[in-house]
N, C-alpha and C positions, 0 to 999 in steps of 0.2 A: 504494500500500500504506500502510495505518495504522496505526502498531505502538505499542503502548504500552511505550515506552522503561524505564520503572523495571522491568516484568517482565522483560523481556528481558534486563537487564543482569541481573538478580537470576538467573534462569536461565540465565548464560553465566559467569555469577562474575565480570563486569567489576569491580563497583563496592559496598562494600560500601553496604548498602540498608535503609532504617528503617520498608521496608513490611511488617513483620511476619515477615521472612525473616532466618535468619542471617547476620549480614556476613562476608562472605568476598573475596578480591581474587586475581584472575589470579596464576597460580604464574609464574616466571620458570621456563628451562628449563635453570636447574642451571650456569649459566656462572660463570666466578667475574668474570665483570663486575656481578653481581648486588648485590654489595657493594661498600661504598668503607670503607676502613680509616678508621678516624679520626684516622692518623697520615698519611694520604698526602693534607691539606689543610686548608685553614685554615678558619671560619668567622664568618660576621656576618649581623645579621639586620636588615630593613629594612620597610618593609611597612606602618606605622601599626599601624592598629584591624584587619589582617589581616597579621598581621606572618609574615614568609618568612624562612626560612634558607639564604644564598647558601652556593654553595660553592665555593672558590677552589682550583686546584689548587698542590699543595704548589711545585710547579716553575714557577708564576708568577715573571715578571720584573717586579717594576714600572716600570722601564725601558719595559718593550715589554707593547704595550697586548695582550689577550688575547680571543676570541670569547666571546663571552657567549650563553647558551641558555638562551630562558624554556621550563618545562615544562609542558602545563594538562592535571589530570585528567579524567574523565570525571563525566556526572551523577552524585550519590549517591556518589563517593569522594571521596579527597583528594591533596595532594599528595604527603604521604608512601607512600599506596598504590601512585601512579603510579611513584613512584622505585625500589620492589619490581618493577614491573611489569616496567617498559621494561628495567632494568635496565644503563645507562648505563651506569654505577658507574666501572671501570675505561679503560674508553675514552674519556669525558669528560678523565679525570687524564693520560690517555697522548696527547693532542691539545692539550690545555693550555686548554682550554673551562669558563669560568667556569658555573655555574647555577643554576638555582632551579625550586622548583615550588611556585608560590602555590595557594591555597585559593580557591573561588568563596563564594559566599555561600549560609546555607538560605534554603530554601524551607520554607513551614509544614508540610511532613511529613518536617522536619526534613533534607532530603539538599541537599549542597552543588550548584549548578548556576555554569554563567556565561551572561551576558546577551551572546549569542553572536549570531548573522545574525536575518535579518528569521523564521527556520523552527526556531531552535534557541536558547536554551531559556529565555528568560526568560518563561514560561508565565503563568505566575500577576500579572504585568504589574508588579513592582517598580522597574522602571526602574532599578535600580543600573548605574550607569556602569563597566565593568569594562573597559573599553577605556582611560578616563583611571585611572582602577586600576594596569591592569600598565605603561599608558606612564611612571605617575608611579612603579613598580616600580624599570621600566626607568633612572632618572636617578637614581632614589638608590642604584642598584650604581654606575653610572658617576664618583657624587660620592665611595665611598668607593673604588673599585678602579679599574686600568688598563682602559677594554675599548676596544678596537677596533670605531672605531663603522661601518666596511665589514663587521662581520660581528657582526650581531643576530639572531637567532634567535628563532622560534617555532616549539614541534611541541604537537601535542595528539592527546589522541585522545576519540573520538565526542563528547562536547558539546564537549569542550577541543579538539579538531580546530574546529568550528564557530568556535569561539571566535579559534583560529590565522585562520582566514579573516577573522574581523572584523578581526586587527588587521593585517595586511596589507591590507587596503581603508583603515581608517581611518588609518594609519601608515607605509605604503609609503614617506616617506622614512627611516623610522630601518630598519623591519626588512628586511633582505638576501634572508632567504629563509624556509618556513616549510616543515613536515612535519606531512601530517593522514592520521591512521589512523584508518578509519570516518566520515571526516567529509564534510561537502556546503559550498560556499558558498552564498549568499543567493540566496533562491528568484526574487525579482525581481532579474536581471543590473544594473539601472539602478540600486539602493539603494548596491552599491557603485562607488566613484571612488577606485581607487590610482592618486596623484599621478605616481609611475613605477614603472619595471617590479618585479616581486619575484617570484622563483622561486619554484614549487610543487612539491612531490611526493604527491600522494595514494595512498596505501594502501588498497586496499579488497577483502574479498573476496565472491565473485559470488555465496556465499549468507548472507551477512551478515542473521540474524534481528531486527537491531536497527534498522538503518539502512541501507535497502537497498540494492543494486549499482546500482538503474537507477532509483530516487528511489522518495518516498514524504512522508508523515506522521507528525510526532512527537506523543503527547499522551502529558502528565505528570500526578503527581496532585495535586488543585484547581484543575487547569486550566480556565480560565473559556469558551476557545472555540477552535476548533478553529485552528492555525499554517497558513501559506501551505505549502504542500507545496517541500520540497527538491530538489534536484536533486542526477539520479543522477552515477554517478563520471565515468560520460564527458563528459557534458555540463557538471560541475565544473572540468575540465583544457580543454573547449573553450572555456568561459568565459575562463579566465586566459590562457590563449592567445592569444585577443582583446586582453583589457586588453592583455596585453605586448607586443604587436605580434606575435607569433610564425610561423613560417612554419603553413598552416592544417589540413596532413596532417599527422599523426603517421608517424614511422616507428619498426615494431617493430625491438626489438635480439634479435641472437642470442643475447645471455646471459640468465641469469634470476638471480634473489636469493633468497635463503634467509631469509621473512620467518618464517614457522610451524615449528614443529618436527617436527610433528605433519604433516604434508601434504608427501612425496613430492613430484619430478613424474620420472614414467619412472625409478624407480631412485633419484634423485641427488635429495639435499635440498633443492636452492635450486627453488622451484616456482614463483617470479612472474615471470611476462614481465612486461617493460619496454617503453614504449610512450615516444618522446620528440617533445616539440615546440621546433624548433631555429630559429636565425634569429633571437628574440626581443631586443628594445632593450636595449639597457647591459649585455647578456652573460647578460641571465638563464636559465632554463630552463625547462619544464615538462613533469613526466614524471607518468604514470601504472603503479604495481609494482600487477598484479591479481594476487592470489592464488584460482585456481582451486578450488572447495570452499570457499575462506577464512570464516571464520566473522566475529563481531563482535570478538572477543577470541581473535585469535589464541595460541598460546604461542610468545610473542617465542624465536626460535632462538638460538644463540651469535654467529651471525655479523650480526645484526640491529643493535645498538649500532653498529658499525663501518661497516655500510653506510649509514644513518642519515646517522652524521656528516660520512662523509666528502662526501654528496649536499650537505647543508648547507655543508661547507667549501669547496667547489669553485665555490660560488656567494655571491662577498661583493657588497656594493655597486661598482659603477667609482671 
């Protein structure tokens, strides 16, 4: 499948979009983790010539070193859109989880992107290094704040998912674990080599107009020629599975998570089966949450932050 990415996000409200469409950004679904007070944490800002605003929770110790969580939006929005999005906010402050959500860089029709897997989305062939980017992000939190370097984080979603998967291939010693909603890793399995193991969780759901359940085709606009096609969600988690050693079956869990607000399953809110792959090197893991129906931009539910993190928490470095 070949989907043109800026339409699709622009018709699903991901991202807001400077193709001629009104910018708009995914509604959160009314939780009050949706907001963070500007009393319940500290801030500083790092970044260079694409400068980010960390956010330190108020109940930091500097004593005792804290998780740190990089955020990456999708094509055409930013980081402030995504931290509406996801809607973190409170559950970030009540886990004690340091963060940020950098900005990618435009592209000549103006929408931010990141130079994400060999399939996503430095299109237009810029070469901006956004890998040494966030890892150079990544050190100057560490230079001004406590973080606990067994627990790095990456989550993204659709190109900032793509994007989660680069830096786990290129970075697998620093980041722990990473969280990609709508995203694929590199179309050629062999482009990436993570050094050791790092937990995955993909989010995807199985009619995903953007990015599709079972792979496809990204083109953006000015794109000069057509991306190696991606891979779908399952063969995403079989991949890292591989890398991590992990045992090669998945085994489904009787529970399910409550990723969409908007999407039931049988009565009761939480509608994604959980698919895990166990056995994996140095304690990692890798799980696949599908959301049945799930679209590209789901509405992030109440209970979404919290299972999130806690996936990430549960998986630091050895």
């Amino acid at each position: 499948m070949k989907y043109r990415l800026a339409t699709a996000v622009c018709a699903t409200l991901v991202m807001g979009c400077s193709t001629g469409s009104t910018s708009a950004t995914p509604s959160p679904s009314g939780s009050s983790d949706s907001t963070r007070s500007a009393s319940a944490s500290r801030q500083f800002v790092v970044g260079g010539d694409r400068p980010v605003t960390v956010q330190v929770p108020a109940s930091h110790d500097e004593g005792r070193p804290a998780p740190l969580l990089i955020v990456l939006h999708g094509y055409g929005s930013t980081g402030r859109d995504h931290e509406r999005y996801f809607h973190l906010g409170d559950a970030l402050d009540r886990r004690g989880i340091i963060s940020a959500y950098p900005d990618g860089t435009k592209d000549t029709a103006g929408n931010r992107f990141w130079n994400g897997t060999d399939a996503c989305c430095d299109i237009q062939r810029s070469g901006v290094d956004d890998s040494k980017y966030l890892a150079d992000v990544m050190t100057a939190i560490k230079a001004r704040v406590a973080v606990d370097p067994k627990r790095i984080y990456v989550m993204g979603h659709s190109n900032g998912a793509f994007m989660s998967y680069r830096m786990a291939c290129d970075h697998a010693d620093v980041v722990a674990a990473i969280v990609s909603l709508a995203g694929a890793t590199f179309a050629h399995a062999a482009d990436c080599h993570p050094a050791t193991a790092v937990s995955v969780l993909e989010i995807h759901g199985t009619t995903d107009e953007a990015i599709a359940y079972d792979g496809g085709s990204v083109s953006l606009p000015g794109s000069t020629k057509p991306s190696p096609p991606y891979p779908g969600a399952k063969q995403t988690v079989k991949t890292w599975a591989t890398y991590d050693g992990c045992n090669p079956a998945a085994k489904r869990s009787p529970r399910h998570v409550d990723v969409d607000a908007d999407l039931p399953y049988v009565g009761a809110p939480a509608e994604a089966t959980i698919d895990t792959w166990a056995g994996c090197r140095n304690g990692a893991a890798v799980e696949m949450w599908t959301m049945p129906e799930g679209v590209h931009a789901p509405k992030i539910s109440n209970a979404f932050p919290g299972a999130v993190l806690d996936f990430l928490l549960a998986h630091p470095k050895p």
